[in-house]
Residue, then its C-alpha position, 0 to 999 in steps of 0.5 A: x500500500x503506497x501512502x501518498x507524500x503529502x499525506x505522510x509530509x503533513x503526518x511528519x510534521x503533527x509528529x514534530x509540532x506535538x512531540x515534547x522536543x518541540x515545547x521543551x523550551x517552554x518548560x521551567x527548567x534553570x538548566x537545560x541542554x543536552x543529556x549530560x552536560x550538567x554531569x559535564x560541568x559539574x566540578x572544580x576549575x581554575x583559570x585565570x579572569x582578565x580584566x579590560x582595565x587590569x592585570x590577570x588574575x587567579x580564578x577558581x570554580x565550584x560549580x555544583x548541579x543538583x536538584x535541577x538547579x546549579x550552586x557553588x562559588x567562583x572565587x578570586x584573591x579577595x572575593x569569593x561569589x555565590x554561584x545563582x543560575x545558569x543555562x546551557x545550549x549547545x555547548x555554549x554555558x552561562x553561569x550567573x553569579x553574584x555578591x551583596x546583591x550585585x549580579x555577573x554573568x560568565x558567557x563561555x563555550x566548552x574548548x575540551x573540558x575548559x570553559x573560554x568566553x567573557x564575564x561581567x559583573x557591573x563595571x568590570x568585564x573582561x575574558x575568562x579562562x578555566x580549566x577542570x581541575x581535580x578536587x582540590x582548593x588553590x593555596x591562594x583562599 
């Protein structure tokens, strides 16, 4: 039994406007991209954050995913902010952060298992770079 092509054209197309792929941005997740990638991020790093408008400086990473929702800190000599949000798609992670009520964002991609892109955080932004460590916290906090 031969189906016709429009018919079978307009049956694919109600399979992908009702399946569950096609409204997953529309579900309160804080979280979301593919399988395993929360597994992926989840853990320690170190790198280096370089400002516009000064040197380089020493920068470590908790970064924690569970109960759907991310946590940890991110840590420089000086300062240490909580961990408040984030998203990923395709690769691409943003990491919402903050201290005293002031909010920054960390926008990067995955380069292997490191983290490369640039955060804010008021006045100050610049570039970032971290790479997966093991279990361990820097000497410097």
């Amino acid at each position: 039994m031969r189906i016709p092509f429009l018919a079978m054209l307009a049956c694919f197309a109600g399979m992908l406007c009702f399946s569950p792929a096609a409204h997953a941005s529309k579900l309160p997740i804080n979280f979301h991209g593919p399988k395993g990638l929360s597994q992926k991020l989840s853990g320690p790093y170190e790198g280096t954050l370089q400002s516009q408008s000064g040197p380089v400086s020493l920068l470590s990473m908790q970064f924690n995913f569970s109960s759907g929702r991310p946590s940890g800190e991110i840590a420089r000599p000086g300062d240490v902010f909580s961990i408040i949000g984030g998203n990923s798609k395709h690769g691409h992670v943003t990491i919402q952060f903050e201290q005293n009520g002031k909010v920054g964002l960390i926008s990067a991609n995955f380069h292997g298992s490191d983290l490369v892109g640039d955060w804010n955080f008021g006045a100050e932004h610049g570039t970032v770079h971290l790479k997966r460590e093991l279990l361990r916290r820097p000497n410097w906090m």
